[in-house]
C-alpha positions in Angstrom: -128.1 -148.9 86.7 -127.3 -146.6 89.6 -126.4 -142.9 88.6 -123.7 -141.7 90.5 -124.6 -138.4 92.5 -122.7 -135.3 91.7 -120.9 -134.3 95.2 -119.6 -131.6 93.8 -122.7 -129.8 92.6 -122.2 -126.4 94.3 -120.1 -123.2 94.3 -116.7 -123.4 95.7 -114.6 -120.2 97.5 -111.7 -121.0 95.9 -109.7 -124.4 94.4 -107.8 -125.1 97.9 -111.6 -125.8 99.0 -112.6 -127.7 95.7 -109.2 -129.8 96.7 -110.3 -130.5 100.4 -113.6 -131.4 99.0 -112.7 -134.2 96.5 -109.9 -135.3 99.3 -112.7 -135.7 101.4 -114.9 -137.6 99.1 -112.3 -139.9 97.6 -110.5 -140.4 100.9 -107.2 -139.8 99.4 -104.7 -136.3 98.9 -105.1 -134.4 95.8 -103.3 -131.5 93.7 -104.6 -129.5 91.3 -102.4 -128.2 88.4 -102.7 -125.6 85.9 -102.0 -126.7 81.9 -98.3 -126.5 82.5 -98.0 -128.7 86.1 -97.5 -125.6 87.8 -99.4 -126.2 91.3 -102.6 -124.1 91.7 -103.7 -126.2 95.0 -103.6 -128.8 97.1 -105.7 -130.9 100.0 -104.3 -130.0 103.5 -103.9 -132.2 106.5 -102.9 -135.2 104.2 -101.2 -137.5 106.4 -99.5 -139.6 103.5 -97.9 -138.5 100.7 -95.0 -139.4 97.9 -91.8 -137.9 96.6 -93.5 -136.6 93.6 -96.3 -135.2 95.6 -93.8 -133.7 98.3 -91.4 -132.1 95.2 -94.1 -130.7 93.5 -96.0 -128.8 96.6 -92.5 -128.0 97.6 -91.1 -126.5 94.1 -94.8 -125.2 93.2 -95.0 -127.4 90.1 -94.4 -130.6 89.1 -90.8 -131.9 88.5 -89.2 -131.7 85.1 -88.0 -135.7 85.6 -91.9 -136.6 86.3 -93.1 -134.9 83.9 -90.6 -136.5 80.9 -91.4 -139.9 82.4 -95.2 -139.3 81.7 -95.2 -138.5 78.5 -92.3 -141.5 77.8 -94.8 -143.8 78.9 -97.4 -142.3 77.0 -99.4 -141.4 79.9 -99.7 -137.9 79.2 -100.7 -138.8 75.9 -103.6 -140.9 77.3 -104.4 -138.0 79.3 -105.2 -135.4 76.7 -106.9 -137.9 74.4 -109.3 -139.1 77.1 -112.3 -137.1 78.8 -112.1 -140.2 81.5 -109.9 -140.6 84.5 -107.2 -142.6 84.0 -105.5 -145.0 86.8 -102.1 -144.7 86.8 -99.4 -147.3 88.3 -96.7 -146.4 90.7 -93.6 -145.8 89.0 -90.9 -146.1 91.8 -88.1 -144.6 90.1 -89.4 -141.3 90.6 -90.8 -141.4 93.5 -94.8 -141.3 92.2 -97.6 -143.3 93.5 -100.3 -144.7 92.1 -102.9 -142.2 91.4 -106.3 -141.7 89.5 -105.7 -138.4 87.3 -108.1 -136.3 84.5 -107.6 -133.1 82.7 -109.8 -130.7 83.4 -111.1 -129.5 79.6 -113.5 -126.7 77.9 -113.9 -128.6 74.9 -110.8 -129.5 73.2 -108.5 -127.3 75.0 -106.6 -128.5 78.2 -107.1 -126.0 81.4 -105.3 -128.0 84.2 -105.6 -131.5 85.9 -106.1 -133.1 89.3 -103.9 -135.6 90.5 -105.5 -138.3 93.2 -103.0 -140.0 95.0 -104.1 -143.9 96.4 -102.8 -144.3 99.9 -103.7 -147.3 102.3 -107.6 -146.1 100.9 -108.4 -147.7 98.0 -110.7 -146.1 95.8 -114.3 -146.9 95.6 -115.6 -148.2 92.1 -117.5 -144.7 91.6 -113.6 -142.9 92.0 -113.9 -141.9 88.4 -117.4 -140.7 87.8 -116.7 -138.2 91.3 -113.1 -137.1 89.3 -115.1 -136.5 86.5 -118.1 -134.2 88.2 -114.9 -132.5 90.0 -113.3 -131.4 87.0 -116.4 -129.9 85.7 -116.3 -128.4 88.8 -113.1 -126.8 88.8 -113.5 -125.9 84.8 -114.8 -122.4 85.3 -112.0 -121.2 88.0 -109.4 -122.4 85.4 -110.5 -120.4 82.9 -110.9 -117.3 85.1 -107.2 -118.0 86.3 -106.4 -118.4 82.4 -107.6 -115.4 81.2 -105.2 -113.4 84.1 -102.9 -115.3 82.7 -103.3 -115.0 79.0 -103.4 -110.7 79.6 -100.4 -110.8 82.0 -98.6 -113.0 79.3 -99.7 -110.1 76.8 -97.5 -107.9 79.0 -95.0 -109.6 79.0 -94.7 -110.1 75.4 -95.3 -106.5 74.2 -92.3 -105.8 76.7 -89.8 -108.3 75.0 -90.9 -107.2 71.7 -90.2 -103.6 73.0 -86.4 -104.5 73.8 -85.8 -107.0 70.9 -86.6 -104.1 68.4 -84.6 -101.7 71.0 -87.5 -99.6 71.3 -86.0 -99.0 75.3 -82.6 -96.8 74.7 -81.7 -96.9 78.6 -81.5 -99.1 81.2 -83.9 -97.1 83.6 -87.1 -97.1 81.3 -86.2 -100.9 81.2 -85.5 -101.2 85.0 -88.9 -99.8 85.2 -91.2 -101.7 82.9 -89.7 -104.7 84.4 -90.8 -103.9 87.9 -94.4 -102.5 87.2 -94.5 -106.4 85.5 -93.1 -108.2 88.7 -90.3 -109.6 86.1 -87.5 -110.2 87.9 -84.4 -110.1 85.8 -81.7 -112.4 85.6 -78.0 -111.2 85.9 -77.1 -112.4 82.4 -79.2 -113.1 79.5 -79.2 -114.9 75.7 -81.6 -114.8 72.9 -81.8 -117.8 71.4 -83.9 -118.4 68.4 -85.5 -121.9 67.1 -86.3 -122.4 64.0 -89.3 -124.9 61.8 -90.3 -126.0 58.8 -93.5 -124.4 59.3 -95.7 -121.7 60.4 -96.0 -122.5 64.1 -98.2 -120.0 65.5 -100.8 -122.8 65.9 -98.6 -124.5 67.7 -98.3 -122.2 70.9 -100.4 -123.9 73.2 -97.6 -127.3 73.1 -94.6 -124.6 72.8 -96.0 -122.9 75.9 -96.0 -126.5 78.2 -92.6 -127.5 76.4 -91.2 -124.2 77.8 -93.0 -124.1 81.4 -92.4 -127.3 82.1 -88.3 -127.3 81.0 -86.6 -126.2 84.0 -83.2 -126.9 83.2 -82.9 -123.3 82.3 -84.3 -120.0 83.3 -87.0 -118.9 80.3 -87.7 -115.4 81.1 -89.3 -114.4 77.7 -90.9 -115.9 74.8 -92.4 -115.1 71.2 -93.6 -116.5 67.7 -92.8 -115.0 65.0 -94.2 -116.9 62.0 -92.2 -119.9 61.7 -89.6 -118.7 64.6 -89.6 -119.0 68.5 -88.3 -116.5 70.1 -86.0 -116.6 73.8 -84.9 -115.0 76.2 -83.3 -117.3 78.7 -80.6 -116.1 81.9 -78.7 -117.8 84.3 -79.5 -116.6 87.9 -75.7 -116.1 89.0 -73.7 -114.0 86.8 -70.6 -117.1 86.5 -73.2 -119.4 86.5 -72.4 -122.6 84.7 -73.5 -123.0 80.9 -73.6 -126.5 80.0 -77.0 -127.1 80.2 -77.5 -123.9 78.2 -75.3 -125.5 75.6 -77.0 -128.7 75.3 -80.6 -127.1 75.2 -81.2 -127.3 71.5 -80.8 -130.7 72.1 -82.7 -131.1 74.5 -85.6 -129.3 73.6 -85.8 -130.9 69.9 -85.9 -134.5 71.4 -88.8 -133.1 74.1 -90.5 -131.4 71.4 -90.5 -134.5 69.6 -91.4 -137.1 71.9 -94.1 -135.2 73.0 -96.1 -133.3 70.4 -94.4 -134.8 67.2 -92.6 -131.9 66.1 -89.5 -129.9 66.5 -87.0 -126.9 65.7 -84.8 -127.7 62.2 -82.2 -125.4 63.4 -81.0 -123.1 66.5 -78.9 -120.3 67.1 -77.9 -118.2 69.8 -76.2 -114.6 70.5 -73.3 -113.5 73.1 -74.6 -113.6 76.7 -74.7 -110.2 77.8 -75.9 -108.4 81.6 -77.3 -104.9 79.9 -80.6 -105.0 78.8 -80.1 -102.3 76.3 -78.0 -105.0 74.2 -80.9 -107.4 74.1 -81.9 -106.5 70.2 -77.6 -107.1 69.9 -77.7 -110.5 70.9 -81.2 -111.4 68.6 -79.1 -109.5 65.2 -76.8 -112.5 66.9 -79.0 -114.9 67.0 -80.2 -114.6 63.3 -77.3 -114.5 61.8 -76.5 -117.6 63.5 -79.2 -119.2 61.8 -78.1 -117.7 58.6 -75.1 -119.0 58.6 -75.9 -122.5 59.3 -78.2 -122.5 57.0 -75.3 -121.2 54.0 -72.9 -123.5 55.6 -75.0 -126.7 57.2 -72.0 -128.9 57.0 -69.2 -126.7 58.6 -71.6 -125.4 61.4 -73.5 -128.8 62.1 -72.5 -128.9 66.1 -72.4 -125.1 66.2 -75.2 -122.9 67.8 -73.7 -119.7 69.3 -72.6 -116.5 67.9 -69.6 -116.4 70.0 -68.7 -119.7 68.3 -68.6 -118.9 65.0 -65.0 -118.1 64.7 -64.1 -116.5 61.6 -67.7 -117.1 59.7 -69.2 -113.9 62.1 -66.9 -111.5 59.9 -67.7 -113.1 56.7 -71.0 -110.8 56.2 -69.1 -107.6 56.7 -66.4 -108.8 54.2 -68.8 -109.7 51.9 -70.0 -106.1 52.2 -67.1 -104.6 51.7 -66.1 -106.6 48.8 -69.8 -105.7 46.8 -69.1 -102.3 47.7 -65.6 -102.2 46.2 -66.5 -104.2 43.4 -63.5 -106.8 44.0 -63.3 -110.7 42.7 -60.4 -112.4 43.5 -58.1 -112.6 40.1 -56.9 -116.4 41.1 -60.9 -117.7 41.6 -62.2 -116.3 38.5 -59.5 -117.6 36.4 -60.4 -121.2 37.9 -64.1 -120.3 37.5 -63.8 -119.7 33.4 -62.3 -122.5 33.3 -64.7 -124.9 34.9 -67.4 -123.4 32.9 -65.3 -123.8 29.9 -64.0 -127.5 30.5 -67.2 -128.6 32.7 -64.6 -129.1 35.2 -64.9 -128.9 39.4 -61.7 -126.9 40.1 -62.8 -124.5 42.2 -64.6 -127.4 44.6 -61.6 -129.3 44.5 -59.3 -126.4 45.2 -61.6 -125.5 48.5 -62.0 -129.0 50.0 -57.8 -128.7 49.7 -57.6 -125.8 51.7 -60.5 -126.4 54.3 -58.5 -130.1 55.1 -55.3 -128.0 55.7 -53.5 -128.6 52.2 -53.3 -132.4 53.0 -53.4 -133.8 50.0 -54.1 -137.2 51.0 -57.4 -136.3 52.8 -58.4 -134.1 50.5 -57.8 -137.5 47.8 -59.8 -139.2 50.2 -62.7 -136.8 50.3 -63.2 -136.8 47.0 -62.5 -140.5 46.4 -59.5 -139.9 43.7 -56.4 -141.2 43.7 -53.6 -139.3 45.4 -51.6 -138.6 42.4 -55.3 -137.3 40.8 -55.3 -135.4 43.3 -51.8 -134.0 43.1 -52.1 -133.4 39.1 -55.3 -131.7 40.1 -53.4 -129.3 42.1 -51.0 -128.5 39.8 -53.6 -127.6 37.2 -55.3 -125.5 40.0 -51.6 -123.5 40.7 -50.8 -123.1 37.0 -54.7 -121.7 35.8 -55.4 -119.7 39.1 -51.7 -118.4 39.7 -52.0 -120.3 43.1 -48.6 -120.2 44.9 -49.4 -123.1 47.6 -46.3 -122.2 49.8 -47.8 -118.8 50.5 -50.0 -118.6 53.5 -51.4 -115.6 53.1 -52.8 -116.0 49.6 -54.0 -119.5 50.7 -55.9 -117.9 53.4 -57.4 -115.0 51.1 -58.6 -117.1 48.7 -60.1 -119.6 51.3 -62.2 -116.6 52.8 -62.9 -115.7 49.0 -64.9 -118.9 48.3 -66.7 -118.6 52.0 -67.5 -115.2 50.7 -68.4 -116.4 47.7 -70.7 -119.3 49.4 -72.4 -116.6 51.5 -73.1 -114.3 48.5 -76.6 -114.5 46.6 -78.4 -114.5 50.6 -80.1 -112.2 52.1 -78.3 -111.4 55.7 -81.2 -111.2 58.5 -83.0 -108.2 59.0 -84.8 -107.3 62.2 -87.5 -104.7 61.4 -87.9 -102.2 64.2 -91.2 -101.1 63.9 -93.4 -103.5 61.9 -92.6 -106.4 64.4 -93.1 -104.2 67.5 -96.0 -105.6 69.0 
């Protein structure tokens, strides 16, 4: 059995010479990309080339299209389980090429991965075993470039922590920090917080490509907290259109899930705002979004914004006020003894009348009685609670009542401003 020699044996400047080299031993262009497909380098004086290969060099990282394909056709998946090269077929429709690809690896954790396009050369039978002795080759510059990354990332973090907790009071400070980081700040900006069933902090290697690799919108910032992550996201013109930023939760649930088997149970967002003093504003935002959809997961299914949330954003401070004050509504405790004294539903029944708009026939429908069930039930509700139906303002009060009501016994979302400053 012949050994294949290593050609790659030796130090290399930089990876734009380790990419020249295995161009020149496999006859074919190559790019190198970091863990997240953002470009690191490529061969030069490649006289053929594909769409995918031209996009990529040309937008420094690989598009967001090729990338969902890959891991749709489980070829991405391939790709992390395997230490070997992998041959991958052309896939017109996005404009890739055939290719011979590995991940560059230390041990179980994925650094990058080199990309061999297959022009008019076909590769030689030995193709893989070379890839292979090149990835080994490029493993120790990826890590160097890692750990710059991983403390510059640091930076970054500690600074978003420092203006979700609204440790910076001005803009200037903020201006500042920014700058000395080489952040470049959007115009406008949202938090937006995902939420799991679990703890997700070992999770933030996957969370980290998800992110990098969604370009649909602008992630400036991002953060676990235990079984949260953490956004900042802007849009690069201040009238910028937001219907991708709408659609996100969805789209990032059915990435998440596609590709690493998990994702988010719930979303919400804050207001969009353009100071960045307001940024721990739109986070308070962002929670209690969460908090509400979680009291009310049937009447805030489709809703994910702060701004959205009508009449439900007031209901904590009403709540408040009505604990401080002491007051119960006379009509919905009247109803209340009496469904703990005749085991009866009442008090449900009177709320899915009012949240249908006082039709009784939907209501009926709702619950699955019959209309005139329905209407005696009404009259029971009038004559116990002291309900006049033809009023609208006691219809609303009472109707905010039993939201109130809903919403009490929680918690409302706290953001502590010192223990998670990091």
């Amino acid at each position: 059995m012949v050994t294949t020699k290593d050609p790659f044996n030796r130090s290399f400047e930089n990876l734009e010479a380790l990419a020249d080299t295995i161009s020149d031993v496999l006859n074919n262009p190559v790019t190198i990309e970091d863990d997240n497909h953002r470009l690191i380098a490529y061969s030069s004086h490649d006289s053929q080339t594909d769409a995918a290969r031209v996009a990529t060099i040309i937008g420094r990282r690989v598009p967001e299209k090729v990338i969902s394909t890959l891991w749709r056709d489980g070829i991405m998946h391939h790709l992390h389980e395997s230490e070997e090269p992998i041959s991958i077929s052309a896939i017109p429709s996005i404009g890739l090429g055939s290719r011979l690809a590995v991940a560059i690896r230390k041990q179980q954790t994925i650094l990058g991965y080199i990309w061999v396009l297959e022009t008019d050369k076909p590769f030689d039978e030995d193709a893989g075993n070379k890839l292979k002795f090149a990835a080994h080759a490029a493993t120790t510059k990826l890590l160097q470039l890692q750990v710059k990354k991983r403390k510059e990332e640091k930076g970054h973090e500690y600074f978003f922590w420092q203006l979700l907790t609204g440790h910076l009071k001005t803009s200037a400070p903020i201006m500042e920090k920014a700058a000395m980081l080489g952040i470049d700040l959007p115009q406008r900006y949202q938090i937006f917080v995902l939420e799991f069933d679990f703890d997700i902090n070992e999770k933030q290697q996957q969370i980290e490509y998800m992110l990098t690799t969604t370009h649909r919108i602008h992630i400036l910032f991002h953060t676990v907290h235990r079984n949260q992550l953490i956004l900042l996201y802007g849009l690069k013109q201040k009238h910028e259109k937001l219907k991708d930023h709408i659609l996100f939760f969805d789209y990032i649930s059915e990435q998440m899930a596609i590709r690493f088997g998990f994702s988010p149970s719930s979303g919400g967002g804050g207001s969009f705002y353009d100071d960045y003093v307001l940024v721990e504003r739109s986070y308070r935002e962002a929670l209690m979004t969460l908090h509400l959809k979680e009291r009310f997961p049937n009447e805030m299914r489709n809703i994910y914004y702060y701004p959205d949330l009508g009449y439900y954003r007031l209901l904590p401070s009403m709540l408040s006020e009505s604990n401080t004050h002491h007051v119960e509504n006379p009509c919905l405790k009247r109803l209340r003894l009496y469904d703990e004294e005749h085991n009866s539903n009442l008090l449900h029944t009177l709320e899915i009348f009012l949240s249908v708009d006082s039709n009784v026939k939907e209501a009926a429908q709702s619950l699955h009685v019959h209309f005139n069930t329905m209407s005696y039930r009404l009259k029971r509700i009038a004559e116990i609670g002291g309900i006049d139906f033809d009023s609208m303002d006691q219809k609303v009060t009472i109707y905010l009542d039993l939201k109130m009501s809903k919403l009490g016994g929680a918690s409302t979302p706290f953001v502590d401003t010192h223990n998670q400053s990091r």
